[in-house]
N, CA, C and O atoms as a DFTB+ gen file, in Angstrom:
460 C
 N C O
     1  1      46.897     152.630      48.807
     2  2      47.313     151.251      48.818
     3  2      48.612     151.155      48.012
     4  3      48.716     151.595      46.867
     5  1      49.708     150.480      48.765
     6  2      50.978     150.576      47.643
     7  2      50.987     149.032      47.888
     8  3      50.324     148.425      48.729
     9  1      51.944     148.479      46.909
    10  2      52.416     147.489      46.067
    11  2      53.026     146.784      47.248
    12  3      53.491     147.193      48.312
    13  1      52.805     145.055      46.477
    14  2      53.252     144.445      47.348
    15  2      54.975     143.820      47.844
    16  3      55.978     144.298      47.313
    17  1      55.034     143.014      48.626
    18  2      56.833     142.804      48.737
    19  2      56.599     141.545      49.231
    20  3      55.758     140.695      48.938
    21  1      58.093     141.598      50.571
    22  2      58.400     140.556      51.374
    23  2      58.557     141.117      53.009
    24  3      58.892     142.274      53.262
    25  1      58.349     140.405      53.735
    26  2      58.490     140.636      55.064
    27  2      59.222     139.678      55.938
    28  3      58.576     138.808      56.520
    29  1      60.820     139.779      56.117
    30  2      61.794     139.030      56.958
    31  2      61.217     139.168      58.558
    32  3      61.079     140.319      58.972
    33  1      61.022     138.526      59.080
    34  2      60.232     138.412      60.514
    35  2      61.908     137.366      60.775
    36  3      62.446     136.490      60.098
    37  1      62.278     138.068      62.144
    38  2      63.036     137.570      63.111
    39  2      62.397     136.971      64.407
    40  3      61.844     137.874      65.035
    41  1      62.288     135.800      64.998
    42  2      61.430     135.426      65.663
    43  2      62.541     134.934      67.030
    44  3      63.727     134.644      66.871
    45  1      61.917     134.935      68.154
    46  2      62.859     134.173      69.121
    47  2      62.771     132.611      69.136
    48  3      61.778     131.982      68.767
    49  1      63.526     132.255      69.443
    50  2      63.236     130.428      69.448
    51  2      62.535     130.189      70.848
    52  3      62.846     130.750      71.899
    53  1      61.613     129.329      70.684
    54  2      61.260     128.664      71.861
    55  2      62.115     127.594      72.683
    56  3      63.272     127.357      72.337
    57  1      61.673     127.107      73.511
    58  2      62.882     126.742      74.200
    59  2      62.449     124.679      73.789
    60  3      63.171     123.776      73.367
    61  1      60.555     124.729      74.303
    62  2      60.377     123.197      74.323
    63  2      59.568     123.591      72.789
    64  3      58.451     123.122      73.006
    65  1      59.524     124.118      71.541
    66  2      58.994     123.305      70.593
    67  2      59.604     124.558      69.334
    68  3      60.060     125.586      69.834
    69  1      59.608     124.472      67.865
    70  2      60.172     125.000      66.712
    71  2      59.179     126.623      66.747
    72  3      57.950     126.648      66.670
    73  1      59.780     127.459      66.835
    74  2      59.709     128.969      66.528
    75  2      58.579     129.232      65.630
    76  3      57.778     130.102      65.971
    77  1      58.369     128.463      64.295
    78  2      57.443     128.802      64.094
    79  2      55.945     128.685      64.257
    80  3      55.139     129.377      63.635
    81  1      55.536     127.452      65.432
    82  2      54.432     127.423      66.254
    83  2      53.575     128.554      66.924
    84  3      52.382     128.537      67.230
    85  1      54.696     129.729      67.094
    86  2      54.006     131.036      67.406
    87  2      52.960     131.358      66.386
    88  3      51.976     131.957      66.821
    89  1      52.993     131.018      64.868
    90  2      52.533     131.344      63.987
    91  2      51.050     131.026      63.894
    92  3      50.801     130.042      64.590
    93  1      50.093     131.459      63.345
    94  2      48.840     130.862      63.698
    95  2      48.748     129.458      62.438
    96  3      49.207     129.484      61.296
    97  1      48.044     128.380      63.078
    98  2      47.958     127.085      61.835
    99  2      49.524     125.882      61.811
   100  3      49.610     124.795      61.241
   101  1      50.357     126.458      62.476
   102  2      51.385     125.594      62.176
   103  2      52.239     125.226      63.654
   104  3      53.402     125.468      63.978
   105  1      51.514     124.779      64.128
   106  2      51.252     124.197      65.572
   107  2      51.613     122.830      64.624
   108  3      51.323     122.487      63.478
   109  1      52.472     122.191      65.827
   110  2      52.932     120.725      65.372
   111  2      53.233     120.429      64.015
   112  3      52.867     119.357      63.534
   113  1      53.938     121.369      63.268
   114  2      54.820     121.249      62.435
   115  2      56.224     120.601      62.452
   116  3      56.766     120.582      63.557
   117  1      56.805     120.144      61.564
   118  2      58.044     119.621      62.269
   119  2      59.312     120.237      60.664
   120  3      60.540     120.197      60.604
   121  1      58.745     120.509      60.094
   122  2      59.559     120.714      58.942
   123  2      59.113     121.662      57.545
   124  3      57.902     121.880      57.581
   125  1      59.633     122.140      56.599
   126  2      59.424     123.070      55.497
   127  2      57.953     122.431      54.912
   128  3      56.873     123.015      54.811
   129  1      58.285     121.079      54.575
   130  2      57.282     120.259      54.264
   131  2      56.027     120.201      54.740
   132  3      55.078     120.097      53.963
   133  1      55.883     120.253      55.925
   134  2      54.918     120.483      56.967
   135  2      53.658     121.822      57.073
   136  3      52.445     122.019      57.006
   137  1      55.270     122.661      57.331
   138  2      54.789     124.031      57.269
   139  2      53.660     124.378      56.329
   140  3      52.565     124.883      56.576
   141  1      54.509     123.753      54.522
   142  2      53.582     123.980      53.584
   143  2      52.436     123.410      53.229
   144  3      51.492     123.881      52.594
   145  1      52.644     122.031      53.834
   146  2      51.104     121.107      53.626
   147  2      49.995     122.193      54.486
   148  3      49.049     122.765      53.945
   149  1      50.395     122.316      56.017
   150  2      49.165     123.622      56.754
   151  2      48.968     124.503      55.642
   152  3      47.924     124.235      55.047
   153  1      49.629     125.489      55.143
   154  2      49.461     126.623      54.583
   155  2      48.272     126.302      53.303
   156  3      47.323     126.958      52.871
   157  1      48.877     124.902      52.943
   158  2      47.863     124.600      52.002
   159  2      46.652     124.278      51.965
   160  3      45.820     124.649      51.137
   161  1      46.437     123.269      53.250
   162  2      45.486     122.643      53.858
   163  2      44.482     123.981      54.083
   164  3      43.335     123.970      53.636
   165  1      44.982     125.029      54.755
   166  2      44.067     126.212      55.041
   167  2      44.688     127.273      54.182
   168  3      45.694     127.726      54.728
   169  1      44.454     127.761      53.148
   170  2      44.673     128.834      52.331
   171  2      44.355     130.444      52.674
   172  3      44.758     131.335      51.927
   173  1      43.715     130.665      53.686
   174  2      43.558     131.943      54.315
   175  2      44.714     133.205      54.611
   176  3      45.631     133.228      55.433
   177  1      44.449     133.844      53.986
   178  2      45.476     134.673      54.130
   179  2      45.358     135.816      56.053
   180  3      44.438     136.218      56.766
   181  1      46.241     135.851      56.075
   182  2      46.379     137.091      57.430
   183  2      46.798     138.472      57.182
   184  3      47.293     138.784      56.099
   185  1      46.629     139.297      58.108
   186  2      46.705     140.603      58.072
   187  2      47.968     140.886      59.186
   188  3      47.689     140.850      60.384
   189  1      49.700     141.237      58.647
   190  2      50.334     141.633      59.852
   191  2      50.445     143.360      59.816
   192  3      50.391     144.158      58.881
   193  1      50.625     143.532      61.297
   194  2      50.923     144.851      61.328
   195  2      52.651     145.079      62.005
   196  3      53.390     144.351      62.669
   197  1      52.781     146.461      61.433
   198  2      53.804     146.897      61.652
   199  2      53.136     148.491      62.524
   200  3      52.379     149.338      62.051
   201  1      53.760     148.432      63.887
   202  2      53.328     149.497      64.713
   203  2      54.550     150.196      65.305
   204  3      55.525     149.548      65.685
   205  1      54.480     151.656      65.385
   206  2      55.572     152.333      65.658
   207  2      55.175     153.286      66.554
   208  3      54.464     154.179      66.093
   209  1      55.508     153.335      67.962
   210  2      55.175     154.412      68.963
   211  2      56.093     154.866      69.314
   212  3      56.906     154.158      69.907
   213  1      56.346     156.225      69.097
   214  2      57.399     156.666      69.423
   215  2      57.496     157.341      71.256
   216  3      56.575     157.842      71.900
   217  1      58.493     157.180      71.557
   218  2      58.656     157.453      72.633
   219  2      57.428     158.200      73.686
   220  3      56.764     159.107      73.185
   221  1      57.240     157.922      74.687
   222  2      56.229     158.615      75.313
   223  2      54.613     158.880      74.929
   224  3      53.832     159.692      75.423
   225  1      54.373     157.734      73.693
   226  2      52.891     157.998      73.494
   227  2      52.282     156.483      73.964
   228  3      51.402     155.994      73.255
   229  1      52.626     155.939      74.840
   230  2      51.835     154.816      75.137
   231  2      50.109     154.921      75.483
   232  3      49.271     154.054      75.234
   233  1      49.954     155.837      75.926
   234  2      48.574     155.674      75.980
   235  2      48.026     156.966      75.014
   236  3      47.220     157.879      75.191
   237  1      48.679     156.648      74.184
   238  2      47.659     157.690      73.165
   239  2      48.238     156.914      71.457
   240  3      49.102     157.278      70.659
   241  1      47.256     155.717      71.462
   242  2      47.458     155.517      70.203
   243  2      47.260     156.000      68.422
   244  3      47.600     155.444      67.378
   245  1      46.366     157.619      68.798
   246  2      46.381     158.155      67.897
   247  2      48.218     158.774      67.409
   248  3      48.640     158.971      66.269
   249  1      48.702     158.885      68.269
   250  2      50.195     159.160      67.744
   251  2      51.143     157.929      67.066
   252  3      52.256     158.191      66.608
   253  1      50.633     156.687      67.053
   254  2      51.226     155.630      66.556
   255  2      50.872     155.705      65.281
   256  3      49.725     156.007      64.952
   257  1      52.132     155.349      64.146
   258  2      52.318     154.926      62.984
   259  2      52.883     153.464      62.851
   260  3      53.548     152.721      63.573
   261  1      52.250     153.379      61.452
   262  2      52.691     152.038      60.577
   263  2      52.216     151.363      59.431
   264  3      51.824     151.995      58.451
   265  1      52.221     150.031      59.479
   266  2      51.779     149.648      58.148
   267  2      50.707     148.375      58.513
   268  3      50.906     147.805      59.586
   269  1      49.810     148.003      57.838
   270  2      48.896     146.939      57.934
   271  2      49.086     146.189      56.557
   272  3      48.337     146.483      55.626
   273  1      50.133     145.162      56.388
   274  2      50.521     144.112      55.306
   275  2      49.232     143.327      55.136
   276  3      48.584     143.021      56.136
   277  1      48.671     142.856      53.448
   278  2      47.316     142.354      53.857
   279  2      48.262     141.488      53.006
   280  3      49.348     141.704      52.468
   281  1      47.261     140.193      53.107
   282  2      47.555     138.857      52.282
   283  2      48.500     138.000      52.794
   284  3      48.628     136.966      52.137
   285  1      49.397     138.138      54.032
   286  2      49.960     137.906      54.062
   287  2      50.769     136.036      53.944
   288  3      50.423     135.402      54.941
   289  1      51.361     135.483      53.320
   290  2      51.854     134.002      53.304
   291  2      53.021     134.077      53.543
   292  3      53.820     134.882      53.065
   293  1      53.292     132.914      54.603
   294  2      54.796     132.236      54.858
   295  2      55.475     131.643      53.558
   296  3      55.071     130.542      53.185
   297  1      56.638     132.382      52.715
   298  2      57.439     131.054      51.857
   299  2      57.843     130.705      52.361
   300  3      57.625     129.494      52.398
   301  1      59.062     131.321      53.511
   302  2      60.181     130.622      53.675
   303  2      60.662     130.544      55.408
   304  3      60.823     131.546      56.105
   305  1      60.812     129.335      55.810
   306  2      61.427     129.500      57.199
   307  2      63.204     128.790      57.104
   308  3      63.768     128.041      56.307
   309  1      63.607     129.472      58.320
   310  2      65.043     129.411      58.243
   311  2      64.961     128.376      59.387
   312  3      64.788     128.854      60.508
   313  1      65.043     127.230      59.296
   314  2      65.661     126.583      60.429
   315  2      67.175     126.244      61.045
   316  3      67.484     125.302      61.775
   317  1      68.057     127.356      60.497
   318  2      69.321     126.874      61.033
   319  2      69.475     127.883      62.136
   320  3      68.719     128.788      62.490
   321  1      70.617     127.506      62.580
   322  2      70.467     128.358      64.034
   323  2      71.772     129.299      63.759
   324  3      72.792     129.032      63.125
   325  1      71.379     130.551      64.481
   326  2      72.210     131.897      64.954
   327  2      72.164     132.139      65.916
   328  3      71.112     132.530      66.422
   329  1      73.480     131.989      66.706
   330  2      73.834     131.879      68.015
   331  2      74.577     133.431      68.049
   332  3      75.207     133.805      67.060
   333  1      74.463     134.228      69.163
   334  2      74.785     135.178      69.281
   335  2      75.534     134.639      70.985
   336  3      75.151     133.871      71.867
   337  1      76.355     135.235      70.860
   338  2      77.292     135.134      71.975
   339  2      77.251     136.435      72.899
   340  3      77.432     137.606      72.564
   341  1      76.896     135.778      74.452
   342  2      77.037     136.920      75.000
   343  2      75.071     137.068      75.391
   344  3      74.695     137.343      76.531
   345  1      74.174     136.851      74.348
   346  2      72.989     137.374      74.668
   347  2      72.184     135.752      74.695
   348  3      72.449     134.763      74.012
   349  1      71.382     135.893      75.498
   350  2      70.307     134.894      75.990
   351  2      69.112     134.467      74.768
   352  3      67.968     134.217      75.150
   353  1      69.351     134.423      73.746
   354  2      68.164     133.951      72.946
   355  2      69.076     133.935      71.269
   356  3      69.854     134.666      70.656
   357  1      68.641     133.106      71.151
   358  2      68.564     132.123      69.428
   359  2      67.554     132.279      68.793
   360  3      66.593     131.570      69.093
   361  1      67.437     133.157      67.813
   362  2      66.386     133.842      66.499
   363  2      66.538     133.045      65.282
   364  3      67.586     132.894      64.654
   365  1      65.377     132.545      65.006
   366  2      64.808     132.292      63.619
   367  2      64.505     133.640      62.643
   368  3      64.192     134.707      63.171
   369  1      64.615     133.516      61.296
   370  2      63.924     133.604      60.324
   371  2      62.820     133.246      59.271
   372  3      62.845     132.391      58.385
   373  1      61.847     134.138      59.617
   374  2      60.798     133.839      58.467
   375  2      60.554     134.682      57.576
   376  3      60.504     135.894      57.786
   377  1      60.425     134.290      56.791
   378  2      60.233     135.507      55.198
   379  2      58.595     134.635      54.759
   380  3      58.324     133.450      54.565
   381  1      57.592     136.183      54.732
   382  2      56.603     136.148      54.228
   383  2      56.067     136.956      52.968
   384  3      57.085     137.514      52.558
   385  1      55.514     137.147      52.528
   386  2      54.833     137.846      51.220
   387  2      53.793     138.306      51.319
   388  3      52.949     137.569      51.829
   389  1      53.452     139.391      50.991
   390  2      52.312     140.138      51.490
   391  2      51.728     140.846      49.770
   392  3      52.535     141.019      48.856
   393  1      50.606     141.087      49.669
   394  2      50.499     141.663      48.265
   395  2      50.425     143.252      47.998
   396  3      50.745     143.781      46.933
   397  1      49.761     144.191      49.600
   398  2      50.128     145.277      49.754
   399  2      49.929     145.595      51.086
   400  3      49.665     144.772      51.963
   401  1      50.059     146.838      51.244
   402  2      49.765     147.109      52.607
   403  2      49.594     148.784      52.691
   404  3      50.254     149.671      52.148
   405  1      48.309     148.854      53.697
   406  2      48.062     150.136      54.071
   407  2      48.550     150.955      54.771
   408  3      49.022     150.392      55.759
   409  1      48.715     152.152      54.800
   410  2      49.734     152.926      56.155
   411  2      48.836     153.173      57.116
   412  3      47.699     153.612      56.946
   413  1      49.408     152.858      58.238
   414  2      48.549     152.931      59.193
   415  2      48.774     154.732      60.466
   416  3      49.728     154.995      61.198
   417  1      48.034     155.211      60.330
   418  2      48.357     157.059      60.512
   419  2      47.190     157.056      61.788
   420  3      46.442     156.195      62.250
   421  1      47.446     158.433      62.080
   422  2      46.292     159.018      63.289
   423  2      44.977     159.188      62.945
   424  3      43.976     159.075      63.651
   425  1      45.107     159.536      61.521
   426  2      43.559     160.112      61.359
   427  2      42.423     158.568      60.532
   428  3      41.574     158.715      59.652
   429  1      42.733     157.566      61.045
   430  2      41.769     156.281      60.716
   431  2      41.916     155.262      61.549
   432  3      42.971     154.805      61.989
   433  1      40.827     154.919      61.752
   434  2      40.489     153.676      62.469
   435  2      41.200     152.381      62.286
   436  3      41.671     151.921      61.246
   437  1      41.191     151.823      63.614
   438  2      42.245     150.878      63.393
   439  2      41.985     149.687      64.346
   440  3      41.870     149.763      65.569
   441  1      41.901     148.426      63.482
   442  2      41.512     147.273      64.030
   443  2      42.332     146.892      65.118
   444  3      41.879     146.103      65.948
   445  1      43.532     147.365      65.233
   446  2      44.748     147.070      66.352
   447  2      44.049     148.112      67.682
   448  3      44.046     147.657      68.826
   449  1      43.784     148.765      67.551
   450  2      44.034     149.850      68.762
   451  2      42.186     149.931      68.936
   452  3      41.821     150.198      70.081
   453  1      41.267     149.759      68.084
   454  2      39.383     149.981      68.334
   455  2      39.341     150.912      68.452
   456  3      38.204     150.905      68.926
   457  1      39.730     152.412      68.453
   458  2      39.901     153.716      67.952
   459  2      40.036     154.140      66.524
   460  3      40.181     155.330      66.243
């Protein structure tokens, strides 16, 4: 188990409602304010993963690496916009906090994959 951090999540924008609705709990949010009343309202923490398959192992998820962030909480969302010119989609920022996280390897079971 190593020590905890932060986790910058780049998200795509939706087109009919705010980016961070993908998120679980913050459905019909409209603002920072918002965001944080949910987070508060339900205090539950989540589990994100970070999964890495390298080329050509799609169906063999024992070759996938990564990390399983536990605890995870939203501080901060970016609502201003970054327009990239040239490419079809407008990305948000979210920065979360996590307290540690496990590596996720071949030789253990894994709630992502049921192997």
């Amino acid at each position: 188990m190593l020590a905890g951090g932060t986790l910058m999540l780049t998200i795509r924008e939706l087109w009919n409602q705010p980016v961070w609705w993908q998120l679980a709990g913050l459905a019909g949010t409209w603002s920072i304010v918002d965001i944080f009343a949910a987070l508060a309202a339900n205090p539950n923490y989540v589990t994100a993963a970070l999964i890495i398959k390298p080329p050509g192992t799609a169906n063999s998820p024992g070759s996938w690496r990564g990390k399983l962030y536990q605890n995870v909480v939203v501080v901060d969302v970016n609502d201003g916009d970054t327009v990239t010119v040239g490419a079809l989609a407008v990305t948000k920022g979210i920065t979360c906090a996590y307290t540690h996280y496990i590596p996720l390897n071949a030789n253990q079971y894994s709630p992502l994959t049921g192997q």
